[in-house]
TORLUM-81660 format. One record per residue (C-alpha): residue in three letters; x, y, z. Coordinates in pm, whole numbers, plus 32768, in hexadecimal, padded with zeros to 4 digits. Layout:
ALAXYZ;...
end
This chain:
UNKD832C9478B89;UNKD7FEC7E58C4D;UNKD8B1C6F78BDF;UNKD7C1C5FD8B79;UNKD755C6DE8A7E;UNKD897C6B08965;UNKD7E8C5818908;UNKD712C6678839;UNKD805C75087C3;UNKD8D7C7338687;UNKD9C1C803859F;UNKD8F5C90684F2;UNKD9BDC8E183BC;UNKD9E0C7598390;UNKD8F4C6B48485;UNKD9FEC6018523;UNKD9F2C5DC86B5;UNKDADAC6EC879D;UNKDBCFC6708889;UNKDB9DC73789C0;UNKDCB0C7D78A5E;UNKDC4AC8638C0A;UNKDCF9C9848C93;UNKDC14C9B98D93;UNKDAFFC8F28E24;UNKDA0CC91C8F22;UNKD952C7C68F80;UNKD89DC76C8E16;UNKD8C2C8AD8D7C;UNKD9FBC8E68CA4;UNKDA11CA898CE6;UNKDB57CA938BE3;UNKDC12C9E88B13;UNKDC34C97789A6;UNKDB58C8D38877;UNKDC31C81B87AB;UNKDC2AC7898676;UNKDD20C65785F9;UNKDC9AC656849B;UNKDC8AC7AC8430;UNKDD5AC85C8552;UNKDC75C9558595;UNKDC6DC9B086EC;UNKDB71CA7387E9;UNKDB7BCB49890D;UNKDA93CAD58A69;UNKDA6FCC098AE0;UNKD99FCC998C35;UNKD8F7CB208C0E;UNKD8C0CB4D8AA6;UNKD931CA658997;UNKD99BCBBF887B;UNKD95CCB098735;UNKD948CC3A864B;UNKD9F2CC7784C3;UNKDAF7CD6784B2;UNKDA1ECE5083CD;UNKD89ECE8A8446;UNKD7D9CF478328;UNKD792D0BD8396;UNKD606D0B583CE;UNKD633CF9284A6;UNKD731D0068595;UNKD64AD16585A5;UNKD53AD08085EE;UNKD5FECFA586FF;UNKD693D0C88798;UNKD52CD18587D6;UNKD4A7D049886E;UNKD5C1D0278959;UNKD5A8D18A89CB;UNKD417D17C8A06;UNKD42ED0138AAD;UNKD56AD0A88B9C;UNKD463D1AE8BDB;UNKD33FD0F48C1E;UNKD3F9CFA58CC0;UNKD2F1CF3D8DCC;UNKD201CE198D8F;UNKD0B6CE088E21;UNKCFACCD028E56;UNKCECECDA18D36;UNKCFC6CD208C53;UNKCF3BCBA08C78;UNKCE10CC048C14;UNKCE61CCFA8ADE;UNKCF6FCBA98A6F;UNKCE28CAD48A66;UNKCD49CBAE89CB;UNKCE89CBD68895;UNKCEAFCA6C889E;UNKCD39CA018890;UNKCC98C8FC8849;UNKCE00C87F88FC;UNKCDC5C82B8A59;UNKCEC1C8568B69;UNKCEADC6EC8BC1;UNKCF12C6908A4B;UNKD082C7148AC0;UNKD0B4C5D88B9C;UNKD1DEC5348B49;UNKD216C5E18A16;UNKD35BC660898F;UNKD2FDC7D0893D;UNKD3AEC8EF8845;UNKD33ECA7488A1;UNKD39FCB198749;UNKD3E3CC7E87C8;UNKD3DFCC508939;UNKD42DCDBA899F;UNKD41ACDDA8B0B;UNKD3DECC8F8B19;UNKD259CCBD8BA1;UNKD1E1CB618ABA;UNKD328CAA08B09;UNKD2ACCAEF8C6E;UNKD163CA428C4B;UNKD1C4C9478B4B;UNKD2AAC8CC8C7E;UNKD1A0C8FA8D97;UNKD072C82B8CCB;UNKD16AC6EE8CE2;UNKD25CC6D18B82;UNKD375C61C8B96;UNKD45DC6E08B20;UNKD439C85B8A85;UNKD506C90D89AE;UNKD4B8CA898969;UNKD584CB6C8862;UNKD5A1CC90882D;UNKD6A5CD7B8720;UNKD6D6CEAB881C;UNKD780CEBB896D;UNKD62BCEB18A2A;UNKD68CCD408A3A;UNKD755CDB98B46;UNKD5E7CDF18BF9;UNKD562CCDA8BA9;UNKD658CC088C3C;UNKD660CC9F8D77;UNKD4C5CCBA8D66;UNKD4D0CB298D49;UNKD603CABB8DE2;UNKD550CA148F1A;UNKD4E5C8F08E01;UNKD59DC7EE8DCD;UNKD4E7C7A88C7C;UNKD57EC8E58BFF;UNKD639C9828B28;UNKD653CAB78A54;UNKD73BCABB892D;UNKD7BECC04884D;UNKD76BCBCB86D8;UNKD6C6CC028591;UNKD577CB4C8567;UNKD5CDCB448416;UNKD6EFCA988430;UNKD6A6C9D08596;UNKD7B7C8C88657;UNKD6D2C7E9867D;UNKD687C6818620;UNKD51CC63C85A5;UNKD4A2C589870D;UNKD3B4C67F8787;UNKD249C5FA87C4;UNKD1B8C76987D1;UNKD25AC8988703;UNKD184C9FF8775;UNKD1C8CB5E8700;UNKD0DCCC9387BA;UNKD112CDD88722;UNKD240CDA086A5;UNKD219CD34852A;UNKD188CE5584A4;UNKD2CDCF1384EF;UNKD3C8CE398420;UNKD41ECEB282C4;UNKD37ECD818242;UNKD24DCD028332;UNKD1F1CBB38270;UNKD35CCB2B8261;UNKD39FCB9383E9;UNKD24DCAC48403;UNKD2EAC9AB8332;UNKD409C9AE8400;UNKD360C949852D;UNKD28EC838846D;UNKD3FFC7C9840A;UNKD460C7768584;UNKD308C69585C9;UNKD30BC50A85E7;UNKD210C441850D;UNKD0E2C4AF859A;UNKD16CC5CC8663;UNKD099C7178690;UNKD0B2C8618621;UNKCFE8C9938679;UNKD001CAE88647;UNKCF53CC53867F;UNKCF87CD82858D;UNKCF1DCEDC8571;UNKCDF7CEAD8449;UNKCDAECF948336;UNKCC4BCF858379;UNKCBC2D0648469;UNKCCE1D15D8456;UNKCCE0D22F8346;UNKCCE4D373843B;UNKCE49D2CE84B5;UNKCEC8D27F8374;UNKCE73D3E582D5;UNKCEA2D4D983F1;UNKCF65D42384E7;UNKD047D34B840D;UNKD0F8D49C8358;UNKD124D538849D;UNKD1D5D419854C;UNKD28DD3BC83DF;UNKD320D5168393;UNKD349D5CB84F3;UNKD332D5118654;UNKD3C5D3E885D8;UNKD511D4B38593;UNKD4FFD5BF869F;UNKD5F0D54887DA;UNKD504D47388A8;UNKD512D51589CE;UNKD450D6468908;UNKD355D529889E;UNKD327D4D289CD;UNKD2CBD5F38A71;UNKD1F7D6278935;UNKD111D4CC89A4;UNKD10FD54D8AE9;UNKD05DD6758A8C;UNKCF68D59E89E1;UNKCF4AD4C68AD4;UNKCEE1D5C98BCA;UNKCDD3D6108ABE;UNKCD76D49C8A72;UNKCD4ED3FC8BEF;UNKCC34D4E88C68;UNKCB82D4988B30;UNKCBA7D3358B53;UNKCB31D3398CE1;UNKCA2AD44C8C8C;UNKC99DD3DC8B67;UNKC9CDD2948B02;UNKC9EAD1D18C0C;UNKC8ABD21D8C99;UNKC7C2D2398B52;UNKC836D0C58AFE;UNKC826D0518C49;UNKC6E9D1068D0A;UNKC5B1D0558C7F;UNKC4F3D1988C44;UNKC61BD2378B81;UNKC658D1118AAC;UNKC566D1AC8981;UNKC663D2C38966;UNKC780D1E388DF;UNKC759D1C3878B;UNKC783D37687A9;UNKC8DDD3128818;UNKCA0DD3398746;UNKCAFED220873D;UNKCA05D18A884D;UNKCA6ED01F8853;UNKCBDED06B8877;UNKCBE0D18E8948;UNKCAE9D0F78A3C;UNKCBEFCF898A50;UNKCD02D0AE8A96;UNKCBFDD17B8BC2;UNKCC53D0388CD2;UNKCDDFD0918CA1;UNKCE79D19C8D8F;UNKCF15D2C88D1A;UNKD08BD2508CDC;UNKD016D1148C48;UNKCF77D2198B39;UNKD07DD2E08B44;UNKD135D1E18ACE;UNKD087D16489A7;UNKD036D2E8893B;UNKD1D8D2F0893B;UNKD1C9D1878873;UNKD100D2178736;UNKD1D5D371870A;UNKD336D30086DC;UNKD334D1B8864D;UNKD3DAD21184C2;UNKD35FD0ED8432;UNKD1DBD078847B;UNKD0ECCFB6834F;UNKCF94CFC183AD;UNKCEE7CE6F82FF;UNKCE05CDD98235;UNKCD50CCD282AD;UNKCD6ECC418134;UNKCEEDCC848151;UNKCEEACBE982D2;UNKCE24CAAC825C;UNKCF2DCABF8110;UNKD05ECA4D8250;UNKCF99C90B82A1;UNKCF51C8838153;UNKD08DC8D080D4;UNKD127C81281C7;UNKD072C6FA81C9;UNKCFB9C70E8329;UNKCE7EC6578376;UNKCD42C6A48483;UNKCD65C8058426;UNKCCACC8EA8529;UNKCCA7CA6984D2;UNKCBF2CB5E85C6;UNKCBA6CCBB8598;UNKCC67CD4586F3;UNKCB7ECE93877E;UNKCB4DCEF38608;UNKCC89CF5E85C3;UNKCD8ACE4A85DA;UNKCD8ECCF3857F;UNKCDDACB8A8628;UNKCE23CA4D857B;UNKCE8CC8EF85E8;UNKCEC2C7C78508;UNKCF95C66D8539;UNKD0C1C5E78463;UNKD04AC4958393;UNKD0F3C387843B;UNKD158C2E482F2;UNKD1B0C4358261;UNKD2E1C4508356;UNKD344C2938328;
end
């Protein structure tokens, strides 16, 4: 973690600020040490660069959860240039230029692809999260920032002060036990007027998912070792890419094909998936089989988050007809 950063950190428990304790440093980054807290004495490991700010007992589905994540973003740890444009197109209407100057939260950072990007389009500072050891990638994916830095906790139970100007979640709510109050939790960390946005899997649009696929990944590759599901997305992967280069990336882009597409099952999101290469695919056919918790949403239930916690300028979008994207601000007097 940089240094700079403990301004924004506090005791998970009573709020009051750490006392930070170096081991070892190299230049602004603090690569171990300790967390401390005078008030309560609770005390955390810095670890590989990573501030370890975790309760002693983690319920069961979430640790599955965290642990599958690690092992498919330890897998898949590269970052490409696509990504700035996939961020963008989660985040919209958000523009990357709104990110200047900003002091940014990435609930569920993973690899750390958004902390990446958050960083690169100008914040001030960014701090990504995460509950599983892919932290560990994510830190070394953004370590050349020194706006950075990637902490190890619970987002329902976050070390964090409310200072944040922009809270954003992709993908990552709709595999908590309890979506809205992970979602609440990030509204939580936001400054009057602050920003939150987030993008779910939605309800609509994927009843095939939720009635064929859903049992399969809930009852069998969620559980099998995930090496086995792994070379179980392969194989479908090896199925999936030719159709997507075959089929549907030339009916929706060759003018004379385009009367085809409404044949096309799944069109609009298999066609946004034709433009990725085979291991980015790979990767997200791995993603759906062996998460063991995943909600698939409303959009009455998504709309529910942002009235219930009091957000204004609510934009929802309907995301390639099967997910959904919302962005809303925090009332400055609200928050005062």
């Amino acid at each position: 973690m940089k240094q700079k950063h403990l301004q924004y950190l506090c005791c998970p428990d009573c709020q009051s600020d750490f006392q930070l304790e170096v081991a070892k440093q190299d230049g602004v980054e603090v690569v171990s040490g300790q967390l401390k807290c005078a008030h309560c004495n609770q005390s955390y490991e810095i670890k590989c660069g990573v501030p370890r700010i975790l309760a002693d007992k983690i319920e069961s589905d979430k640790l599955k959860s965290a642990e599958n994540f690690s092992y498919e973003w330890k897998t898949f740890s590269e970052l490409s240039d696509k990504y700035r444009e996939q961020f963008l197109d989660w985040l919209a209407p958000v523009p990357a230029d709104f990110f200047k100057d900003k002091v940014v939260l990435d609930c569920g950072c993973g690899k750390g692809r958004h902390t990446h990007w958050s960083a690169k389009f100008g914040a001030r500072d960014v701090i990504g999260i995460d509950l599983g050891t892919t932290v560990e990638v994510a830190y070394k994916n953004t370590r050349e920032f020194d706006n950075v830095s990637v902490i190890q906790c619970d987002i329902y139970k976050m070390p964090l002060k409310p200072a944040f100007d922009f809270s954003y979640s992709i993908g990552v709510l709709h595999h908590l036990p309890n979506p809205a109050a992970g979602f609440g939790a990030m509204c939580a960390q936001l400054k009057p007027g602050g920003r939150v946005s987030a993008w779910v899997y939605g309800r609509e649009g994927n009843g095939w998912i939720v009635y064929l696929l859903n049992p399969v990944r809930k009852l069998i590759t969620s559980r099998l070792p995930l090496a086995i599901t792994k070379v179980i997305a392969f194989c479908l992967t090896c199925i999936l890419q030719p159709a997507l280069k075959i089929i549907y990336k030339p009916i929706n882009e060759m003018h004379f094909l385009k009367s085809l597409r409404r044949l096309l099952f799944y069109n609009d999101y298999l066609y946004y998936i034709s433009k990725f290469n085979f291991k980015e695919n790979y990767s997200i056919v791995f993603d759906h089989l062996l998460a063991p918790t995943a909600f698939y949403i409303k959009r009455d239930d998504f709309a529910s988050w942002f009235t219930n916690n009091n957000l204004q300028d609510v934009k929802i979008e309907w995301h390639n007809k099967n997910s959904w994207r919302g962005t809303a601000t925090v009332s400055r007097m609200e928050r005062e």
